[in-house]
C-alpha positions as CSV (number, residue, x, y, z in Angstrom):
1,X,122.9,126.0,126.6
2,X,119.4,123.9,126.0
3,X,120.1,120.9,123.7
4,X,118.7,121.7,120.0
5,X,118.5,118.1,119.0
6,X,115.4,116.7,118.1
7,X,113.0,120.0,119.3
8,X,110.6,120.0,116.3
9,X,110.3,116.0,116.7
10,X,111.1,114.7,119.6
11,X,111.0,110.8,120.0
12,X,108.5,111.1,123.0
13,X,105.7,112.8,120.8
14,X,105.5,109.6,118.2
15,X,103.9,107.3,121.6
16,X,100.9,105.8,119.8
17,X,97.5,105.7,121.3
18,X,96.7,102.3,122.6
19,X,92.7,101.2,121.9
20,X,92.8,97.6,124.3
21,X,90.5,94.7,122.9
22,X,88.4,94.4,120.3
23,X,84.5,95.1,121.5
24,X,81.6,93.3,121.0
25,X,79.5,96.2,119.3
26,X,80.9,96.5,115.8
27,X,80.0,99.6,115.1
28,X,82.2,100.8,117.5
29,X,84.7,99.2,116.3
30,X,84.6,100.7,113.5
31,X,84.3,104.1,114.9
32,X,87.4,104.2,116.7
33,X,89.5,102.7,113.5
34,X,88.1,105.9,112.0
35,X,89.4,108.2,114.8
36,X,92.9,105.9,115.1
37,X,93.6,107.4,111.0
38,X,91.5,110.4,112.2
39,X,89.8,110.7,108.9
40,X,92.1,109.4,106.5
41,X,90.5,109.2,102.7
42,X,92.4,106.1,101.9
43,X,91.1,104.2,105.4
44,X,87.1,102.7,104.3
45,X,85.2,101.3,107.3
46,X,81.5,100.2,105.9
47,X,78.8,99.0,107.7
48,X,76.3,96.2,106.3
49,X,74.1,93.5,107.8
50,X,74.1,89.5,107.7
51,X,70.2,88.0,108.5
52,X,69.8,91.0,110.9
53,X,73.4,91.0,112.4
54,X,75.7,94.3,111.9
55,X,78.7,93.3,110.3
56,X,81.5,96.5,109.6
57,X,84.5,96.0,107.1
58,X,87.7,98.7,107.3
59,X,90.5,98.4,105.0
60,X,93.2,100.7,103.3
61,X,91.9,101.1,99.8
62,X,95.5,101.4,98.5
63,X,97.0,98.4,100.0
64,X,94.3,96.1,98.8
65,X,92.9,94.3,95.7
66,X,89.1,96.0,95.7
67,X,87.8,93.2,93.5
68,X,89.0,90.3,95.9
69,X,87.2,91.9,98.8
70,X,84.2,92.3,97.0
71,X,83.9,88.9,95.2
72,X,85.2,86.9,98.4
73,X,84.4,88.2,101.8
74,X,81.7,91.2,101.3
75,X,79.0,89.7,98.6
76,X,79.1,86.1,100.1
77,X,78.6,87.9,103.5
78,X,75.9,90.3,102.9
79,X,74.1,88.2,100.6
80,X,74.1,85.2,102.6
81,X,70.6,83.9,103.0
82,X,71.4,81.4,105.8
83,X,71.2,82.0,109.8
84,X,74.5,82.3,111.5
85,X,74.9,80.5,114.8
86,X,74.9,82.2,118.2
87,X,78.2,79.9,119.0
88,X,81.3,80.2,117.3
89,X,79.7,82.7,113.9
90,X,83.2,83.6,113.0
91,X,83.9,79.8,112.5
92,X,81.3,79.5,110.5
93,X,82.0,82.6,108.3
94,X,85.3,81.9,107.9
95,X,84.7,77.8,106.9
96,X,81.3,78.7,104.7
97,X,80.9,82.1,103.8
98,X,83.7,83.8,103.1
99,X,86.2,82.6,100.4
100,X,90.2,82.6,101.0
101,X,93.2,80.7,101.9
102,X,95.0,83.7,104.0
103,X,92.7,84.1,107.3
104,X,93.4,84.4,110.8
105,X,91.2,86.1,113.7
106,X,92.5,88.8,116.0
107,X,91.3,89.8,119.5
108,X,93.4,93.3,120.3
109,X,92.4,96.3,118.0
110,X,95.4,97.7,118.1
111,X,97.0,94.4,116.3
112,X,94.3,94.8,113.8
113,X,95.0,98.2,113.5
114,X,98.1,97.4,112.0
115,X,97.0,94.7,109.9
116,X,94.7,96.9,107.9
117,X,98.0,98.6,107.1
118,X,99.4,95.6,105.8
119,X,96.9,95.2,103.0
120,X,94.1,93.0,105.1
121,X,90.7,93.1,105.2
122,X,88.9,93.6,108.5
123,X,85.8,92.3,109.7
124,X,83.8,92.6,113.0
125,X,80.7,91.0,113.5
126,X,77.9,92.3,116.5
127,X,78.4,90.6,119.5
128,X,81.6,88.6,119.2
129,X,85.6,90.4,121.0
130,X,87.0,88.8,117.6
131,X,87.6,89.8,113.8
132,X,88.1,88.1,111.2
133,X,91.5,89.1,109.2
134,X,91.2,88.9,105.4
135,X,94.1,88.5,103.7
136,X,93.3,90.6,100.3
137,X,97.2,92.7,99.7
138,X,97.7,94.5,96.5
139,X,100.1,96.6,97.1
140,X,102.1,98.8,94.8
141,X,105.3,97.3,92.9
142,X,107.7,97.2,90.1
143,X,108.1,94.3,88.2
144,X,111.1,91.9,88.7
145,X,114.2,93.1,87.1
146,X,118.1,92.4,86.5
147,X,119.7,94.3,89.3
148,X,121.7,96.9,88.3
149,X,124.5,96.9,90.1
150,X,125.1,93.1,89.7
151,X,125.0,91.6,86.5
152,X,125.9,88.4,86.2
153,X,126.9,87.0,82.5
154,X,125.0,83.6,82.9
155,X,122.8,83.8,86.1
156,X,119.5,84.3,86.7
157,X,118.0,87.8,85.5
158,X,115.7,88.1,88.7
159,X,116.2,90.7,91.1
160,X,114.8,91.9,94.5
161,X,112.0,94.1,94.4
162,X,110.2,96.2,97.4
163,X,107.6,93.9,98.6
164,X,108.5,91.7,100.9
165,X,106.2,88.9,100.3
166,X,107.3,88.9,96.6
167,X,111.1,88.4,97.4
168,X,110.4,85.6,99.9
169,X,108.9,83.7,97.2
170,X,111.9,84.2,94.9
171,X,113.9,82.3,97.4
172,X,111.3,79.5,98.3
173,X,111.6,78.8,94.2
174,X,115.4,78.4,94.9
175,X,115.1,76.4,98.4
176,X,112.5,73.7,98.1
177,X,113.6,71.8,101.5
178,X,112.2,72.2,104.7
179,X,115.2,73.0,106.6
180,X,114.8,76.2,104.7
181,X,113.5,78.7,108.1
182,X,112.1,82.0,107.8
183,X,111.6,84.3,111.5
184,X,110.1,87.4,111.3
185,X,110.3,90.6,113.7
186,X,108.8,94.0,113.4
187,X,111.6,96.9,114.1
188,X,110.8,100.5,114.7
189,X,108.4,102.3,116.9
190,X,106.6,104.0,114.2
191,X,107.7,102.7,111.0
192,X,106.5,98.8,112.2
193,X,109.2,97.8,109.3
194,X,108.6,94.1,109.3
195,X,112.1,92.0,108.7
196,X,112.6,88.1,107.6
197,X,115.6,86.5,108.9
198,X,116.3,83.4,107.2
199,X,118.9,80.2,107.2
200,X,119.1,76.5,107.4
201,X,118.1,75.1,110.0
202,X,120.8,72.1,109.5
203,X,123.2,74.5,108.6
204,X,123.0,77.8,110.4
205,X,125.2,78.3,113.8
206,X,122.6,78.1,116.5
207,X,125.3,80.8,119.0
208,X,125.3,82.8,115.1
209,X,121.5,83.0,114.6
210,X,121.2,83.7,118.7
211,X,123.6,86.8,118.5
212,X,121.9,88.0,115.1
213,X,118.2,87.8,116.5
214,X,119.8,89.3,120.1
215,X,121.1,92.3,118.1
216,X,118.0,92.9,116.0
217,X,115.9,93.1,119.1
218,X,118.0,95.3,120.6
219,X,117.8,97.9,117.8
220,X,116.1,101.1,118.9
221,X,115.2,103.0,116.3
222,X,111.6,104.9,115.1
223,X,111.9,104.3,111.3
224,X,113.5,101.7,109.1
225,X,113.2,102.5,106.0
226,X,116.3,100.2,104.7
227,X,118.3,97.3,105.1
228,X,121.2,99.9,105.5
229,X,119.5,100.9,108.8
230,X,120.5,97.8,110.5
231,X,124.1,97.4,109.0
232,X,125.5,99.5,112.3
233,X,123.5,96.8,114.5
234,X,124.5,93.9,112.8
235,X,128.4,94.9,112.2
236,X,131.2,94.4,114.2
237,X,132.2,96.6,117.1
238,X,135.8,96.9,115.9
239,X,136.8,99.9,114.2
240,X,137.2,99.8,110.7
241,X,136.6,100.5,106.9
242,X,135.3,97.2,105.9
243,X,132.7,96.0,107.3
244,X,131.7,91.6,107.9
245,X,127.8,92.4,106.9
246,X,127.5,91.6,102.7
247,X,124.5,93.0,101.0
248,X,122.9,91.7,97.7
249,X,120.3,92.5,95.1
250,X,120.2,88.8,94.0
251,X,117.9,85.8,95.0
252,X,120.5,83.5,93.9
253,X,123.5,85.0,95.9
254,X,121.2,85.3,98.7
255,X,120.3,81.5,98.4
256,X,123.4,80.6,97.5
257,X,125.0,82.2,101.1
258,X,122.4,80.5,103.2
259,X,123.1,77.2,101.6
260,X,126.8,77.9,103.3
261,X,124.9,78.6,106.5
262,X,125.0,82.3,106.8
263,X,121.9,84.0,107.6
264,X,119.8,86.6,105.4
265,X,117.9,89.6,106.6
266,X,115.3,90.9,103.7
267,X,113.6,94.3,104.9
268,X,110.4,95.4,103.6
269,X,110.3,98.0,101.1
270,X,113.9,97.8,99.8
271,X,115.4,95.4,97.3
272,X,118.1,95.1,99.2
273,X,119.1,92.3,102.1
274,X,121.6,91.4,104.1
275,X,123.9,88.2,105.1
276,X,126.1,87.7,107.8
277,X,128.9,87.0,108.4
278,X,130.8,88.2,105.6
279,X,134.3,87.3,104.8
280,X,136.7,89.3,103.3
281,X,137.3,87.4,100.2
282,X,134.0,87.2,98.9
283,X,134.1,90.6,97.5
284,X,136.4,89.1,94.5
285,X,133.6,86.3,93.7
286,X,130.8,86.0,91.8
287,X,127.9,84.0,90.6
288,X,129.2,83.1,87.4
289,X,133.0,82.0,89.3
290,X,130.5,79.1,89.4
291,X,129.3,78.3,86.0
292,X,132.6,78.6,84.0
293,X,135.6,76.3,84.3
294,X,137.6,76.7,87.5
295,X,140.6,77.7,86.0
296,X,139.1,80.7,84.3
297,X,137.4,81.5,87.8
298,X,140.9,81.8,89.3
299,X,142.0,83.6,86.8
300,X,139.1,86.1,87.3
301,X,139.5,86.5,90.9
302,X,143.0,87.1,90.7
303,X,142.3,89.7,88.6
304,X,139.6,91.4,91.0
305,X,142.1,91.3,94.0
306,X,145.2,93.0,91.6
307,X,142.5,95.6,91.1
308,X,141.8,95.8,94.4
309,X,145.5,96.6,95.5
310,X,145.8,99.0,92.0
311,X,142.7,100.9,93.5
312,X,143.9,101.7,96.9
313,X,147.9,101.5,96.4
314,X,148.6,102.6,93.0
315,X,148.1,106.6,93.4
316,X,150.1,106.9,97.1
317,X,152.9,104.6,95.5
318,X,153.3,106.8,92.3
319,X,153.3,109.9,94.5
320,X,155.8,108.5,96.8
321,X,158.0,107.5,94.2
322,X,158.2,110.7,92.3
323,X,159.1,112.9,95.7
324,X,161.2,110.5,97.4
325,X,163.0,107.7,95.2
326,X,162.9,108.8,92.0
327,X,165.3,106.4,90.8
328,X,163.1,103.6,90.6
329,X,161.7,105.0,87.3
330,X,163.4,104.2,84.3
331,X,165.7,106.9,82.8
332,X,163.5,107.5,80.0
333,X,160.2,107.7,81.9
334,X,161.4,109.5,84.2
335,X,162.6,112.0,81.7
336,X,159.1,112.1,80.6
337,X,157.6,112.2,83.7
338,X,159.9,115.4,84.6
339,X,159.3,117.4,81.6
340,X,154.9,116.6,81.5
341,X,155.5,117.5,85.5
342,X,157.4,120.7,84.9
343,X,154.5,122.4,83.3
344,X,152.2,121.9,86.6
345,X,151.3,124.2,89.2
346,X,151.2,121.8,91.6
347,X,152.9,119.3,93.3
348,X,152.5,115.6,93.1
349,X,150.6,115.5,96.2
350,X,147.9,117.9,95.8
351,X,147.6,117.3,92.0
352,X,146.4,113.0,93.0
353,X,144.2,114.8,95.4
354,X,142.6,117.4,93.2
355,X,141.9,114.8,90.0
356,X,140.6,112.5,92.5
357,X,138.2,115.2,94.2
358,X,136.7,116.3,90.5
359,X,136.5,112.1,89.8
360,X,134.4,111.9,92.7
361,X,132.6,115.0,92.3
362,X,131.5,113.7,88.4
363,X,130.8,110.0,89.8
364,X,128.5,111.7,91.9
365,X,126.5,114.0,89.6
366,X,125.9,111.1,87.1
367,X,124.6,108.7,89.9
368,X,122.4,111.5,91.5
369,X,121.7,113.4,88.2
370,X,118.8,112.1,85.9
371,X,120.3,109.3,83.5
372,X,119.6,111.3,80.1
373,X,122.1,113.8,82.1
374,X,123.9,111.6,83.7
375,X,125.8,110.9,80.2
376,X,126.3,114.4,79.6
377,X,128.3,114.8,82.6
378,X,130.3,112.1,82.1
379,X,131.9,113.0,78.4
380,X,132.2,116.5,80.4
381,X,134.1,115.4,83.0
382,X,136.2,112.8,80.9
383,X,136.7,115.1,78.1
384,X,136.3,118.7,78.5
385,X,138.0,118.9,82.3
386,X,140.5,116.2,81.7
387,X,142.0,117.4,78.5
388,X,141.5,121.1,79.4
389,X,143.3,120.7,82.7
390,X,146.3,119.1,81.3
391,X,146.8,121.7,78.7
392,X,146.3,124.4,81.0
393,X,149.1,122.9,83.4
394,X,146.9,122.1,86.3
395,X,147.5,118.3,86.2
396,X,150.3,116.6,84.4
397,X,148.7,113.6,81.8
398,X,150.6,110.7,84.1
399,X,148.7,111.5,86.9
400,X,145.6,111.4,85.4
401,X,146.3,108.6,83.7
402,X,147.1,107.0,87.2
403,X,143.7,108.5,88.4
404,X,141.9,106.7,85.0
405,X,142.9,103.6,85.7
406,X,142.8,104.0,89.7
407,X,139.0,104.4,89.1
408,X,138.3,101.6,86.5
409,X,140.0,99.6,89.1
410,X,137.8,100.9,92.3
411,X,135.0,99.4,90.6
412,X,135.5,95.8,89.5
413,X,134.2,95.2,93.3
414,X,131.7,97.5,93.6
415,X,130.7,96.5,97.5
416,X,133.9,97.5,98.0
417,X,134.1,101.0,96.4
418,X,133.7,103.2,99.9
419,X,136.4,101.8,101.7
420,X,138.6,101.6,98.6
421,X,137.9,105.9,98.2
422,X,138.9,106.2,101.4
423,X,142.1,104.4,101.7
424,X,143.0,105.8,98.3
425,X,143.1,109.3,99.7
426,X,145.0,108.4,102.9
427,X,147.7,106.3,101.2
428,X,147.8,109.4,98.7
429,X,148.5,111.9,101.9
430,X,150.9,109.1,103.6
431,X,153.0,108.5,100.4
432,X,153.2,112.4,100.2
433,X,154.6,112.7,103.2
434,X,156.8,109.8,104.2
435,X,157.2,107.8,100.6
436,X,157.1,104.2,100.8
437,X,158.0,103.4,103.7
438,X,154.8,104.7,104.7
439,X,153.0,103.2,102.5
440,X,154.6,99.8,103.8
441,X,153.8,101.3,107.8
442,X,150.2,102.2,106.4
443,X,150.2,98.3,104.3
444,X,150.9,96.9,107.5
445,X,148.5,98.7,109.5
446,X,145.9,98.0,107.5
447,X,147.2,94.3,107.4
448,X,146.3,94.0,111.1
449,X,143.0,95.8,111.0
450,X,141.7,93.5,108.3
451,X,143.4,90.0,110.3
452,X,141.7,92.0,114.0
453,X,138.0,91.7,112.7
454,X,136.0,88.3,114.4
455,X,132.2,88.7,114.4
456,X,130.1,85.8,115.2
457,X,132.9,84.2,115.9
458,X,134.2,84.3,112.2
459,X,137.8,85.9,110.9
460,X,136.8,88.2,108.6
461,X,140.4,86.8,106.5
462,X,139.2,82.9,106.7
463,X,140.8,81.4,105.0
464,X,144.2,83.0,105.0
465,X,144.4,83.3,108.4
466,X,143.7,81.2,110.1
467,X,144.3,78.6,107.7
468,X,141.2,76.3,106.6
469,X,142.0,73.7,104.3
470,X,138.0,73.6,103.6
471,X,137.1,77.1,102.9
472,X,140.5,77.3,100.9
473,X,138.8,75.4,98.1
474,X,136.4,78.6,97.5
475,X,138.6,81.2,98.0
476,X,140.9,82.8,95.4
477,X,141.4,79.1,94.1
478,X,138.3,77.6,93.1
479,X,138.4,73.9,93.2
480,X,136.4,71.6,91.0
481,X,132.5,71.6,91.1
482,X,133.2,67.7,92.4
483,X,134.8,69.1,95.3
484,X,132.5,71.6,96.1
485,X,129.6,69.6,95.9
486,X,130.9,67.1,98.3
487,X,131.0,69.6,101.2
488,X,129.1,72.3,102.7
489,X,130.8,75.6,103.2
490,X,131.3,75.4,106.8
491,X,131.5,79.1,107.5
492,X,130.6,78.2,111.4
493,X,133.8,76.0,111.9
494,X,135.5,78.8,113.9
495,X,133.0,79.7,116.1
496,X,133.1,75.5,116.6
497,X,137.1,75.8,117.4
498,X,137.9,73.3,114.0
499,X,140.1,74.0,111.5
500,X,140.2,71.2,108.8
């Protein structure tokens, strides 16, 4: 049978046309831009002359500020009044004519090509295998915001946005050293997604950034349109749920990480980027764990990981308990527990399973649905479902209780809320079917998964295992800002062998 996949777009029909070097007749130039976007409304090639000499401008008209082309580079051009030299005219256009600090000069076409989709100005003078590259971007984007998804009570209220150049300034703000290093790379055949990869230079693992910028060349993909894209590239090779590559909305955080000498990935056109490695017990820490008084902080975090455990134990340990050792309830809860049961259809199992389906199913309509909706569906599913299934008998009022508080739990660490919804529902199944001593067989295996992971040379449980008496000061104990501020957050000491 013929393979289906990919017939109506096959990788091998996006091969672009190549157009060589730029040629001396301008005009030309020009002509063939036109037929590269083959008649494109948004692509402007003009034509105008200099003291005789043809000179042709093509930009994007939606990528770039109109007024800054015409004030800077076209008027002083065209209405320059001078003689241009037959040696070297670009020089002198770009050090006497033409007004801006972002200029370079390009020789192959099909580089400039994709500059003009960057938000450049282009510009080819008669005679000369050059042009002139006009830096003149204005493109589309939303202001700086909060992110949504992590507030913090006393940091900063700057998020990422799309643009790429705007979030690499948010960081240079935070970073004003020169050991601060930023690499960029272009990744996808047709996209041309442009990627920053950024660290400390006397910080960073030089075997860490080597594997990073290995893997990232090595992706083969036509379109990135997210940071998510390259999560698969970046992420371990061992299979599991969790994964050692953190994402963040946040300058700060994103500062903050490379400061420790991890490494951040920000993609164009998503306010999202990456850091790696990741450990494990940074999904129970925030920004503010910094601001307010360490014992608070511990506090706090101990708090996140007893959610944590809630989240993904609590449903397969109450199952297992009511079908297989009943007698650790107290009489009188137990008691209760029979008689709300009684009046159910189903059993323990399959009643967790359900109640966790429909909480999924509602979490997903109000994050899909349009916010002014999204409401709605929530008092629907809280109220209307939850009460009207328990009085019709479908679910007894413990186990949604359990479910209730299962889901506040799941999302106290929200980076963490896939493989929590996953877990849930296979320690729900395992406690179903073997009781707790599954659950302690399923503990244990997921125990060893967890200790298994190493990327870059990193255990994804530093410092618990191994042991590091340095990490262990920012981990669920937070020591001191003293303390902290007298060390850097050797993340790299693993891949180096020492453990201090």
């Amino acid at each position: 049978m013929e393979n289906k996949e990919n017939v109506l777009f096959p990788l091998s029909d996006f091969n672009e046309e190549t157009y060589g070097d730029i040629k001396e007749n301008a005009v030309e130039n020009g002509r063939i831009i036109k037929q590269a976007f083959k008649g494109s409304f948004d692509i402007v090639v003009k034509k105008g002359y200099c003291n005789g000499k043809c000179v042709v401008f093509a930009n994007c008209d939606g990528l770039t500020n109109a007024q800054r082309i015409a004030d800077y580079a076209i008027k002083p051009l065209l209405t320059f009044e001078g003689d241009l030299p037959e040696e070297n005219p670009l020089d002198f256009i770009q050090d006497r004519i033409i007004y801006g600090t972002e200029q370079k000069r390009e020789k192959s076409l099909d580089n400039a090509i994709k500059e003009i989709l960057r938000g450049t100005l282009l510009i080819f003078v008669e005679g000369q295998k050059e042009c002139i590259v006009f830096g003149a971007q204005n493109p589309p984007q939303r202001a700086i915001q909060e992110p949504d998804n992590e507030v913090q009570e006393f940091g900063s209220r700057e998020g990422f946005v799309e643009n790429i150049k705007t979030n690499l300034t948010l960081i240079r703000e935070r970073l004003c050293t020169t050991n601060f290093k930023i690499e960029t790379n272009e990744i996808g055949k047709t996209s041309k997604t442009r990627i920053l990869i950024c660290y400390m230079k006397d910080r960073v693992n030089p075997d860490t950034l080597k594997e990073v910028k290995s893997r990232l060349e090595a992706i083969d993909m036509d379109t990135v349109l997210a940071s998510g894209y390259l999560r698969k590239a970046l992420d371990t090779k061992r299979k599991s749920l969790f994964t050692m590559v953190g994402q963040t909305q946040r300058p700060d955080t994103l500062a903050a990480k490379v400061c420790e000498g991890k490494i951040g990935i920000i993609v164009d056109g998503t306010p999202f980027a990456l850091i790696v490695p990741r450990l494990f017990i940074e999904n129970f820490q925030t920004l503010d764990d910094y601001i307010n008084r360490p014992y608070f902080c511990t506090f706090m975090r101990g708090v996140r990981l007893l959610a944590f455990l809630i989240s993904v134990f609590l449903p397969g340990v109450f199952v297992a308990i009511g079908l297989f050792h009943q007698e650790m309830f107290p009489d009188d809860m137990l008691y209760n527990i029979v008689i709300m049961e009684s009046n159910t259809l189903f059993t323990l199992t399959i009643e967790a399973l359900i109640i966790h389906f429909v909480y999924e199913t509602v979490r997903e309509a109000g994050l899909r649905m349009p916010k002014a909706i999204g409401h709605a569906v929530s008092i629907v599913g809280a109220l209307v479902i939850g009460d009207a299934a328990v009085t019709a008998g479908l679910i007894g009022a413990p186990m949604l209780i359990i479910v209730a508080l299962t889901a506040i739990c799941s999302l106290v660490s929200s980076d963490l809320y896939q493989p929590i919804s996953v877990l849930r529902i296979i320690f729900i199944l395992v406690g179903g079917v073997s009781g707790l001593y599954g659950i302690m067989i399923g503990a244990a295996a997921l125990l060893i998964n967890l200790a298994s992971m190493t990327d870059y040379g990193v255990p994804f449980l530093a410092p618990a295992t191994p042991y590091n008496k340095t990490l262990w000061r920012d981990s669920v104990y937070r020591a001191s800002m003293g303390k902290l501020g007298s060390k850097i957050f050797d993340i790299n000491g693993f891949k180096r062998g020492g453990r201090q």
